[in-house]
C-alpha positions, -999 to +999 in steps of 0.1 A: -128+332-323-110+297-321-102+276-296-065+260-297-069+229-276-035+219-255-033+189-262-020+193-293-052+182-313-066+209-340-077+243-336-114+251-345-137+280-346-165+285-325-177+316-340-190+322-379-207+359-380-202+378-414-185+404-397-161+392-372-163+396-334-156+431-314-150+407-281-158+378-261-158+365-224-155+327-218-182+316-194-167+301-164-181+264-170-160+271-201-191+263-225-206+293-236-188+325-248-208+358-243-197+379-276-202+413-292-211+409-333-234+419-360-266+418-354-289+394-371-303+403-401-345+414-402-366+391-418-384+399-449-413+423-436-389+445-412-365+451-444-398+457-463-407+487-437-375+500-435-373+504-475-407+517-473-399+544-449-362+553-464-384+556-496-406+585-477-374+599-464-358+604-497-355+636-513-364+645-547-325+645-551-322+609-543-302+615-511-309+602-480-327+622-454-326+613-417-356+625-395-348+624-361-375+607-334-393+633-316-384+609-285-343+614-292-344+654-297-319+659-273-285+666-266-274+630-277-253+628-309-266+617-339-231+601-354-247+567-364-284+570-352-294+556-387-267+526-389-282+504-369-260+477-381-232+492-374-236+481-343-229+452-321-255+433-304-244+408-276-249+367-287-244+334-267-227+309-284-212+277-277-178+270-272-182+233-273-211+215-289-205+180-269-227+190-242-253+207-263-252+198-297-282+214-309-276+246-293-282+278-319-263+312-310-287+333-293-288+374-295-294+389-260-294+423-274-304+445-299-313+481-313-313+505-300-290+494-274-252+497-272-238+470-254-200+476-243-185+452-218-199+414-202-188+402-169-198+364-159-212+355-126-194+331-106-219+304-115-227+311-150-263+317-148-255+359-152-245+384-172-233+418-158-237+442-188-225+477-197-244+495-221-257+529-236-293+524-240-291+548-271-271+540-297-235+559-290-198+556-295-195+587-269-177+584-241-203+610-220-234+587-231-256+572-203-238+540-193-258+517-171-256+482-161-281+452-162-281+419-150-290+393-183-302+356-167-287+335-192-310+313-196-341+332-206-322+366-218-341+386-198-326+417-182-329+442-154-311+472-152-296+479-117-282+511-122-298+548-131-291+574-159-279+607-138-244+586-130-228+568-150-221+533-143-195+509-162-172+477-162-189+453-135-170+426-119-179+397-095-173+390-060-159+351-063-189+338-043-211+360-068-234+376-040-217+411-049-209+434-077-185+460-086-182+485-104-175+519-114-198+551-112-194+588-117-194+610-082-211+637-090-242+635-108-238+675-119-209+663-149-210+644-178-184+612-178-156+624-196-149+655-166-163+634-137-141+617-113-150+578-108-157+562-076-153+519-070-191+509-056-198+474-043-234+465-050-250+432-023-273+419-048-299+405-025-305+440-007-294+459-033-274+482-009-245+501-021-210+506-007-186+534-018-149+522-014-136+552-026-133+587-009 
């Protein structure tokens, strides 16, 4: 990502991952952008682990051999269970360093979540996120959202696996959210018909605007 200033002065980046961004939303203090990139790599003992345990996976053969988790022996779809670093993780970074110079990207995510889409509150201070809290590229995974606080990362999921629930959006005064969830729990995503739900954060009632 760059930045192309209109005043005519240079473009510069504000992004430097390996492998390139998937997307980005521009906080609305324009500051920080929230973006979806390569993880960061282990450190020396988790990469030791993982070598070990691929090593006890291997075959006589020298192939690789996957063992799926007793904990994911389900109907989920193992396209790219073993990739983890395929994936995208969600970062912070800053999109101008004159009001925090010494401010270092921060990852808000990581395995083995599947973050999709980021909406910014009003104020800055929250993330709406849509993710599959299994890694997934399928459309009838378990979509939920959670509320990141940007300054300490954490998160809290405000919506349930049996419906799926995707692409929040802020009310302007940033007291309500919206966003779309499946309308009958008995389908999986792909044949379920959406309804528009507007959550009130403080009571955490919802309203269905659709019929």
């Amino acid at each position: 990502v760059w930045i192309n200033p209109l005043d005519g002065s240079e473009p510069r980046p504000v992004t430097a991952f390996g492998g390139g961004v998937g997307a980005y939303w521009w906080s609305p203090d324009g500051k920080y952008l929230a973006v979806l990139a390569d993880p960061a790599e282990a450190d020396a003992a988790e990469k030791d682990e993982e070598e070990l345990e691929a090593d006890e996976l291997a075959d006589p053969t020298g192939a690789a051999v996957f063992e799926v988790p007793a904990d994911r022996q389900d109907w989920t779809v193992y396209d790219r269970l073993e990739q983890p670093q395929e994936y995208q993780q969600l970062w912070l970074i800053a999109a101008t360093d004159s009001d925090d110079p010494d401010f270092e990207p921060r990852q808000l995510t990581s395995a083995p979540m599947h973050p999709y889409h980021v909406a910014w509150s009003p104020d800055g201070a929250t993330l709406a996120l849509t993710y599959n809290a299994r890694f997934s590229s399928l459309i009838d995974e378990e979509q939920q959202i959670g509320l990141i606080d940007v300054a300490t990362g954490e998160m809290e999921t405000i919506t349930g696996p049996e419906r799926h629930s995707s692409l929040a959006s802020f009310s302007p005064d940033g007291s309500q959210l919206a966003y779309y969830t499946d309308r009958d729990e008995q389908y999986r995503a792909y044949l379920n018909i959406k309804d528009v739900v507007v959550r009130d954060l403080a009571s955490g009632t919802v309203r269905v605007l659709t019929g």
